[in-house]
VEXDREN-2710 file (C-alpha; in Angstrom, 1 decimal):
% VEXDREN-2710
k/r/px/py/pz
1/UNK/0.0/0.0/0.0
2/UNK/1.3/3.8/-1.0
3/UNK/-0.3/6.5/1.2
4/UNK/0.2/10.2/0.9
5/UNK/1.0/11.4/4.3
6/UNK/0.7/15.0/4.5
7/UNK/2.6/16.7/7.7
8/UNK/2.1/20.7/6.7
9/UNK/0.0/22.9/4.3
10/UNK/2.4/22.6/1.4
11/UNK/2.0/18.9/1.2
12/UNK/-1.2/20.0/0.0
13/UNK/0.2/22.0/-2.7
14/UNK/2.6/19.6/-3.6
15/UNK/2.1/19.4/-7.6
16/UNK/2.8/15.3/-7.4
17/UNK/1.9/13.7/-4.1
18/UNK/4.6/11.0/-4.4
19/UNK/7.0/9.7/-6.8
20/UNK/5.5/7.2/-8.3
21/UNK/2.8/9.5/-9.4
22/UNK/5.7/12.0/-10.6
23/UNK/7.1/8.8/-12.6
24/UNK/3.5/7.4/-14.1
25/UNK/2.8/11.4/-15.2
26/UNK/6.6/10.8/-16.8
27/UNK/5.8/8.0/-18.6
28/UNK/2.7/9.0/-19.9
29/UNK/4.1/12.2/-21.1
30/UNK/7.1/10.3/-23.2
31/UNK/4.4/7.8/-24.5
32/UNK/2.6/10.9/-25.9
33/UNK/5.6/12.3/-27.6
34/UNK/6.5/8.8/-28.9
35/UNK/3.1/8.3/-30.4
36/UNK/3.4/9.2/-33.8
37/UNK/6.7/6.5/-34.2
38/UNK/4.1/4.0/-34.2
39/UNK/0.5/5.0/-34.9
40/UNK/-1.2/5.5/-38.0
41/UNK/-2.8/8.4/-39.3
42/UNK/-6.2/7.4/-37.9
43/UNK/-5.1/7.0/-34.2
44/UNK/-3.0/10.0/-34.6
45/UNK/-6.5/12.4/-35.6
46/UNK/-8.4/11.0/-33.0
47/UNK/-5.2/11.8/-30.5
48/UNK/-5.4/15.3/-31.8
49/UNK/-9.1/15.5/-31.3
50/UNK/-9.1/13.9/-27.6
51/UNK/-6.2/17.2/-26.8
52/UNK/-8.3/19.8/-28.4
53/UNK/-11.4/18.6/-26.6
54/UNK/-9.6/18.3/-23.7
55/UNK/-8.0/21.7/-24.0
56/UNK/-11.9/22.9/-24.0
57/UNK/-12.6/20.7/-21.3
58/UNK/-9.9/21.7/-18.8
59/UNK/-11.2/25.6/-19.9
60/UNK/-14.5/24.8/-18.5
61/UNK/-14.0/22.2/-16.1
62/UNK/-13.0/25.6/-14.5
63/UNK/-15.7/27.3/-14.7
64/UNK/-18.6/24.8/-14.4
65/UNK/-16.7/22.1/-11.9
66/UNK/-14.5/24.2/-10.0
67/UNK/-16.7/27.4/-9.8
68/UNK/-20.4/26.5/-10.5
69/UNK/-21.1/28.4/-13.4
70/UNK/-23.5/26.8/-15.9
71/UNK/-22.3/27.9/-19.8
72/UNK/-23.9/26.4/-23.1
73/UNK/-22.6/29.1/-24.8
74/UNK/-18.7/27.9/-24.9
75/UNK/-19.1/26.8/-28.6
76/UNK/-19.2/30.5/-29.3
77/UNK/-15.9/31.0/-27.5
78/UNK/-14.5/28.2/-29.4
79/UNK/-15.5/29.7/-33.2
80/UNK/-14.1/32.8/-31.9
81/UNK/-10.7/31.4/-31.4
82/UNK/-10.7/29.4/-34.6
83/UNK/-11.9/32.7/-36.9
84/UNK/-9.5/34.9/-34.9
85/UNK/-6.6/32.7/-36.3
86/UNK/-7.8/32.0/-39.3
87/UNK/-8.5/35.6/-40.1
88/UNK/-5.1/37.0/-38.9
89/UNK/-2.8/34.1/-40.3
90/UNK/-5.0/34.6/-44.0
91/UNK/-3.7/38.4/-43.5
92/UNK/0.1/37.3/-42.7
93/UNK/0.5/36.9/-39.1
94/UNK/2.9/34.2/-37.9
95/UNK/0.8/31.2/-36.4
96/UNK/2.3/31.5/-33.2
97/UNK/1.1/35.4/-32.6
98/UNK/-2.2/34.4/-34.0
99/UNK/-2.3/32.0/-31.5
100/UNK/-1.9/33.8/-28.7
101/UNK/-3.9/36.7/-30.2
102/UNK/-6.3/34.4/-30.4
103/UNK/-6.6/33.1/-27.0
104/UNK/-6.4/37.1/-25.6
105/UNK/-9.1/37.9/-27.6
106/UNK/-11.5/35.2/-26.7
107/UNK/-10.4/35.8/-23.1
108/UNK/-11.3/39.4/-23.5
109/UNK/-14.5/38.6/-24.5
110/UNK/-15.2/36.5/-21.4
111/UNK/-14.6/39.1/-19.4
112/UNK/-17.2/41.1/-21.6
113/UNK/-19.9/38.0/-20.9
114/UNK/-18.6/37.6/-17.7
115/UNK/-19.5/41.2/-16.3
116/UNK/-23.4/41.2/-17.0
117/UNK/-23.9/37.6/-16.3
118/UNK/-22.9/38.7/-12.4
119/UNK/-26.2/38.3/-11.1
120/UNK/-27.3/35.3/-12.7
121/UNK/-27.0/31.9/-11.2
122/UNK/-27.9/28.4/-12.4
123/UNK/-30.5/28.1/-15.7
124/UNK/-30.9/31.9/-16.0
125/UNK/-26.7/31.7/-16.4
126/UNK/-26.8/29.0/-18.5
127/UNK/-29.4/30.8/-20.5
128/UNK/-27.5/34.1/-21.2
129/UNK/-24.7/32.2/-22.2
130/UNK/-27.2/30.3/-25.1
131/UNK/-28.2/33.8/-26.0
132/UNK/-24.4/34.3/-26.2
133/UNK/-24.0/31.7/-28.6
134/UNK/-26.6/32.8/-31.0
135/UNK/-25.1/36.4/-31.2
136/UNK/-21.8/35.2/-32.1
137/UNK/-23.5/32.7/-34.9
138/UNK/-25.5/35.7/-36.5
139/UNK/-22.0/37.6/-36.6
140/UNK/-20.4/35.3/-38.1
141/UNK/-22.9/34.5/-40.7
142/UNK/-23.4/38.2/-41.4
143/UNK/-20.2/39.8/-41.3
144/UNK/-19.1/38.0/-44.7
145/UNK/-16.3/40.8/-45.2
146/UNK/-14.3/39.7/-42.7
147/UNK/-15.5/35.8/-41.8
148/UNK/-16.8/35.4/-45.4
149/UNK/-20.2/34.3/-44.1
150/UNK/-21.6/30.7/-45.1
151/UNK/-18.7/30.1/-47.1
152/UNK/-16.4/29.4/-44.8
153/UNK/-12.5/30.6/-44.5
154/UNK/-9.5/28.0/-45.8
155/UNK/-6.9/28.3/-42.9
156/UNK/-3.5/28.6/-43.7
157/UNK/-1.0/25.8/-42.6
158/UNK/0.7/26.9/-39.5
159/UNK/4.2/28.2/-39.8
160/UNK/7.1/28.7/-37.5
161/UNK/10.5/30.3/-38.0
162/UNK/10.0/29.5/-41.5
163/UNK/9.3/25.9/-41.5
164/UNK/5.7/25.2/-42.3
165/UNK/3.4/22.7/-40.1
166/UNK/1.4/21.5/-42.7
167/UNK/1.4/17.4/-41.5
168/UNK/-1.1/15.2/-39.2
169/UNK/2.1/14.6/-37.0
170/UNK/2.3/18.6/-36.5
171/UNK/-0.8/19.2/-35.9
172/UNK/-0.8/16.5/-33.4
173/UNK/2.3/18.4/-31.6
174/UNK/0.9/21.7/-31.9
175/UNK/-2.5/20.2/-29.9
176/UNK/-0.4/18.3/-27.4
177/UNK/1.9/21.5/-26.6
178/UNK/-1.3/24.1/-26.1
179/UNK/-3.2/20.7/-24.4
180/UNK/-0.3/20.6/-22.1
181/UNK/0.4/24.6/-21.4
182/UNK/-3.5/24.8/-20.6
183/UNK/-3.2/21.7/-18.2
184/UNK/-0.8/23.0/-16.2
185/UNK/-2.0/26.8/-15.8
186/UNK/-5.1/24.3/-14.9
187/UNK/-3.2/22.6/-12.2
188/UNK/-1.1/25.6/-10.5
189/UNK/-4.3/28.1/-10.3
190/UNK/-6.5/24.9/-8.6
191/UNK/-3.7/24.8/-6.2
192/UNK/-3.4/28.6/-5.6
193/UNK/-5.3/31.1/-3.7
194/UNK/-7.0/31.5/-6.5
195/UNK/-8.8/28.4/-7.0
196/UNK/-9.7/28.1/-3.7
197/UNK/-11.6/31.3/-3.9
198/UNK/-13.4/29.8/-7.1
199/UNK/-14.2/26.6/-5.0
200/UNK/-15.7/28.8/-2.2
201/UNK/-17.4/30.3/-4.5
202/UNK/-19.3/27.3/-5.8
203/UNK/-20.4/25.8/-2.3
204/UNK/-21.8/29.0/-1.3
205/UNK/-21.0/32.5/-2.6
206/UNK/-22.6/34.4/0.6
207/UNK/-20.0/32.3/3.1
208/UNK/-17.3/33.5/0.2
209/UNK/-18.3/37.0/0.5
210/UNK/-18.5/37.4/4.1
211/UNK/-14.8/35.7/3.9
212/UNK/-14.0/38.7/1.9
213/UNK/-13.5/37.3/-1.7
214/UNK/-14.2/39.7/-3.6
215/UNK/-17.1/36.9/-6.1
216/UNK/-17.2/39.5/-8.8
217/UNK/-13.8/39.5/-9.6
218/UNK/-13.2/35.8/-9.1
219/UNK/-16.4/35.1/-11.5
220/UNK/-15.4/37.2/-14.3
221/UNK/-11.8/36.0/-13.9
222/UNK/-12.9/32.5/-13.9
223/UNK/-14.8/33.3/-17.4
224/UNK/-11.9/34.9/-18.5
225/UNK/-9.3/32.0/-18.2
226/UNK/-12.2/29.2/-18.8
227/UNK/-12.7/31.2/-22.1
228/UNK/-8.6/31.9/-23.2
229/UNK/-8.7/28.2/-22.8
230/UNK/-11.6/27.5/-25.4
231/UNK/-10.1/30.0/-27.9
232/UNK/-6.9/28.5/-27.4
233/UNK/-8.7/25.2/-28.6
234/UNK/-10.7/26.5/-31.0
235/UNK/-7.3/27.7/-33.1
236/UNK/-6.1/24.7/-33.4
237/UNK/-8.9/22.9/-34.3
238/UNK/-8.8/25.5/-36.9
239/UNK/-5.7/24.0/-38.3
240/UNK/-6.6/20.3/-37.9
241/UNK/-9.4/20.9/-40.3
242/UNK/-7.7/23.5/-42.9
243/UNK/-11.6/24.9/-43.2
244/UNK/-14.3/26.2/-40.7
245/UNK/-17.8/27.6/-41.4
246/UNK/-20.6/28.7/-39.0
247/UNK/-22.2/25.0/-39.1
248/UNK/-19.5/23.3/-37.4
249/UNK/-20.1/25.7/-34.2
250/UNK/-24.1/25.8/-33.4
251/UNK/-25.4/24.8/-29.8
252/UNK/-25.1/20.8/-30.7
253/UNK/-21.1/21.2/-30.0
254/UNK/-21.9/23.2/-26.7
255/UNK/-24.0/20.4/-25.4
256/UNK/-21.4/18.5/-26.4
257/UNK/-18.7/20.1/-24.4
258/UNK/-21.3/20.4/-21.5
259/UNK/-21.3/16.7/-22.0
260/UNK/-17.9/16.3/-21.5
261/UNK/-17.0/17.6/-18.2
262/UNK/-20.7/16.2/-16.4
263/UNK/-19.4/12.4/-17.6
264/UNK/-16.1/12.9/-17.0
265/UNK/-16.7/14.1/-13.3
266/UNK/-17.3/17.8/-12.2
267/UNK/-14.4/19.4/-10.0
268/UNK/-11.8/16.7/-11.2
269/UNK/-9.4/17.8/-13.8
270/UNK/-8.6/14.0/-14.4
271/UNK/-12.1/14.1/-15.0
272/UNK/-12.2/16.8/-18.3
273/UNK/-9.7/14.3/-19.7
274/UNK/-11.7/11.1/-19.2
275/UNK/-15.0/13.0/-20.4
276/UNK/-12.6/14.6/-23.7
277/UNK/-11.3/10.9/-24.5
278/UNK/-15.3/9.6/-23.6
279/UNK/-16.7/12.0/-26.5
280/UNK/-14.0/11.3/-28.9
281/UNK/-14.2/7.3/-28.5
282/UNK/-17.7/7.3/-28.0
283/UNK/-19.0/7.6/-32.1
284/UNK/-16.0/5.0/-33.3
285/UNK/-17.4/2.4/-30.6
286/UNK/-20.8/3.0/-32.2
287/UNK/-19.8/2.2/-35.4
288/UNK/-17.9/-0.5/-34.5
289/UNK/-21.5/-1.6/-32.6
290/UNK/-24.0/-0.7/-35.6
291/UNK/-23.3/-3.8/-37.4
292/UNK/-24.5/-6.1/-34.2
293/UNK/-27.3/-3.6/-33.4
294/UNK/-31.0/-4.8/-35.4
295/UNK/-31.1/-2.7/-38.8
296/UNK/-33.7/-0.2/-37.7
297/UNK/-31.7/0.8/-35.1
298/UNK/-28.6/1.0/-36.3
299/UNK/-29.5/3.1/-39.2
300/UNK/-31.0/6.0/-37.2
301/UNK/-29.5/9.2/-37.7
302/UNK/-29.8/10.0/-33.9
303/UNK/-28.3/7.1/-32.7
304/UNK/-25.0/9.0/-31.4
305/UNK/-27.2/12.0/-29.7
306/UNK/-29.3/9.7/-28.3
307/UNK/-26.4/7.3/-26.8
308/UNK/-25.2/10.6/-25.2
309/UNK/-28.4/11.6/-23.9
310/UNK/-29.1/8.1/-21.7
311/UNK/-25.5/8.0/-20.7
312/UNK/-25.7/11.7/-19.3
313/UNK/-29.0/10.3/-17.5
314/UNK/-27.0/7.7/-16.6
315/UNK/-24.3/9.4/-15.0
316/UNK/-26.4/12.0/-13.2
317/UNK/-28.7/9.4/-12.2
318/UNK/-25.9/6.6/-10.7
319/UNK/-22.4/8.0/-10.7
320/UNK/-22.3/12.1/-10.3
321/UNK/-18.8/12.2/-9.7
322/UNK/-18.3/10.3/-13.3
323/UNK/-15.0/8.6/-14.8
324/UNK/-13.7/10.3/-12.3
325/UNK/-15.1/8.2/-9.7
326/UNK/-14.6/4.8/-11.0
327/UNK/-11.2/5.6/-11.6
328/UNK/-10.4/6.8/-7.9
329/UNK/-12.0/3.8/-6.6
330/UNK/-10.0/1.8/-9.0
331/UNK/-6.9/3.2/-7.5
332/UNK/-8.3/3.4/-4.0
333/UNK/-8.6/-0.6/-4.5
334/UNK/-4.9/-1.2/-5.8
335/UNK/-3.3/1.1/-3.2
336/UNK/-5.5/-0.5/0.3
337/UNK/-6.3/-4.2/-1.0
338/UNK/-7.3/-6.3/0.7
339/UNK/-8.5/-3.4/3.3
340/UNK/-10.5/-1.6/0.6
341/UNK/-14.3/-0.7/1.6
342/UNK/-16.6/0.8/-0.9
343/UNK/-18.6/2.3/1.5
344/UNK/-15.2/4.5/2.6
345/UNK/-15.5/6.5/-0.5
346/UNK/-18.7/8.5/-1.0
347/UNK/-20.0/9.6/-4.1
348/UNK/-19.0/13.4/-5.1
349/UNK/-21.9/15.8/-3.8
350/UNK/-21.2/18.4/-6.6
351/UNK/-23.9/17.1/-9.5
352/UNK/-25.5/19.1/-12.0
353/UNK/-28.7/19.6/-10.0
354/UNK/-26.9/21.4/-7.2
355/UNK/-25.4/23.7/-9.9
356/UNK/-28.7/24.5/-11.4
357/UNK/-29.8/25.7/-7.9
358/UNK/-27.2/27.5/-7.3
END
């Protein structure tokens, strides 16, 4: 058995809690680089696709999970971060400032929905971020001089100091990199003062107030960085596909992101990778299902959308703390067997009910 014994406050702060966790993060991280030695070109887009969603997810994992703010409206963040790029590289700036640009502008928007959206709480929050949404959609669609409206903008291949990115292996890279910056700003603010305000925030935001943080500040900030994270995202998913349009961001993919962090466990940032890797793998293990599944069945256009749908039910129903949870008990039973107990390890009281009434 391995226990973390913590003996002050910085134990708690410690970034790995022991060194075999320090060596398994090690491992995984050189697998990850080594990938693209051995997979094909298939495994390599869906790698890309579980980073990019997870960049998203770790973006508002932060918000929803860590803070308690409801948002459908992320897939508007997300479009703005892929146009910004794709608008500034098409007009010669280097992929790496457009990036960033990118990421500051979405961020600066955030703030912009972050301010009126102070006094709103739970569906009427969730709300003004739809109505978010469906601004930035009409924008896009109408200002055609700039965005080029339902026709969609090519993106240029990425390019740094002169050597152009242009390949599934860079694009793969690129999303790892900005997947990997994002996860550790993740890690270090959760630690901080910082995302302990945001926590405090989400169990009650009178008992925060009267500990004098300042919720205003904290909330916008929080939609600032959740929304950086999103643009950041949307960018490179720009680049993966070498096209975008206003189709490929309506509310469907904000659902979907919703999705992502509510299965994958809210408040865990394991958890906004296991829900990222969940809505990737999820539509290739249908179609691997569809030909045992009864013809009507499988044939229905709505059979991915609804698979969603029961799992979320599922989920919220059985398991609120999500992937998340099975995998902590998973290693809960490895570290204490044969002492293990399930009854030791209650399920995660943060579901999507108590952030509706909040």
């Amino acid at each position: 058995m391995r226990f973390a014994m913590n003996t002050s406050y910085r134990d708690y702060q410690r970034l790995f809690p022991h060194r075999g966790a320090l060596l398994s993060y090690a491992a995984l991280a050189a697998l990850l680089l080594l990938l693209p030695l051995g997979a094909g070109g298939y495994l390599l887009t869906q790698a890309t696709f579980v980073f990019i969603n997870g960049t998203v997810a770790l973006g508002l994992m932060l918000l929803v999970g860590y803070t308690g703010l409801i948002s459908l409206g992320h897939a508007a963040f997300f479009a703005v971060g892929a146009y910004a790029a794709a608008v500034l590289e098409v007009h010669g700036v280097p992929f790496v400032a457009a990036l960033v640009t990118a990421g500051a502008l979405t961020g600066i928007i955030g703030i912009a929905i972050g301010l009126p959206a102070l006094r709103m709480r739970g569906i009427y929050l969730a709300m003004a971020t739809l109505a978010f949404a469906f601004i930035v959609d009409e924008v896009i669609v109408r200002w055609s001089s700039v965005t080029r409206g339902n026709r969609g903008i090519m993106v240029p291949d990425a390019t740094v100091l002169g050597v152009k990115l242009d390949s599934g292996t860079h694009i793969y890279y690129i999303a790892l990199v900005v997947f990997a910056l994002v996860l550790l700003a993740l890690v270090n603010i959760v630690r901080s003062r910082t995302g302990r305000a945001f926590a405090a925030i989400r169990d009650s935001e009178i008992a925060a107030a009267s500990m004098g943080i300042n919720v205003a500040i904290f909330k916008t900030m929080a939609f600032a960085l959740s929304a950086t994270a999103t643009g950041l995202a949307g960018a490179v998913y720009a680049h993966k596909l070498g096209y975008i349009s206003p189709e490929q961001f309506d509310i469907t993919l904000s659902i979907e992101f919703l999705i992502m962090v509510i299965i994958g466990g809210l408040g865990s940032i394991h958890g906004a990778v296991f829900g990222a890797i969940f809505v990737v793998v999820l539509p290739q293990l249908i179609i691997l299902a569809k030909p045992f599944l009864p013809h009507v069945i499988a044939e229905q256009p709505i059979l991915d959308a609804a698979a969603f749908g029961v799992l979320v039910i599922l989920f919220v129903m059985f398991e609120p703390s999500g992937l998340n949870g099975y995998w902590t008990r998973t290693k809960a039973w490895f570290d204490l067997f044969p002492f293990y107990r399930p009854s030791a390890f209650k399920r995660d009281k943060i579901g999507v009910a108590d952030l509706v009434r909040h």
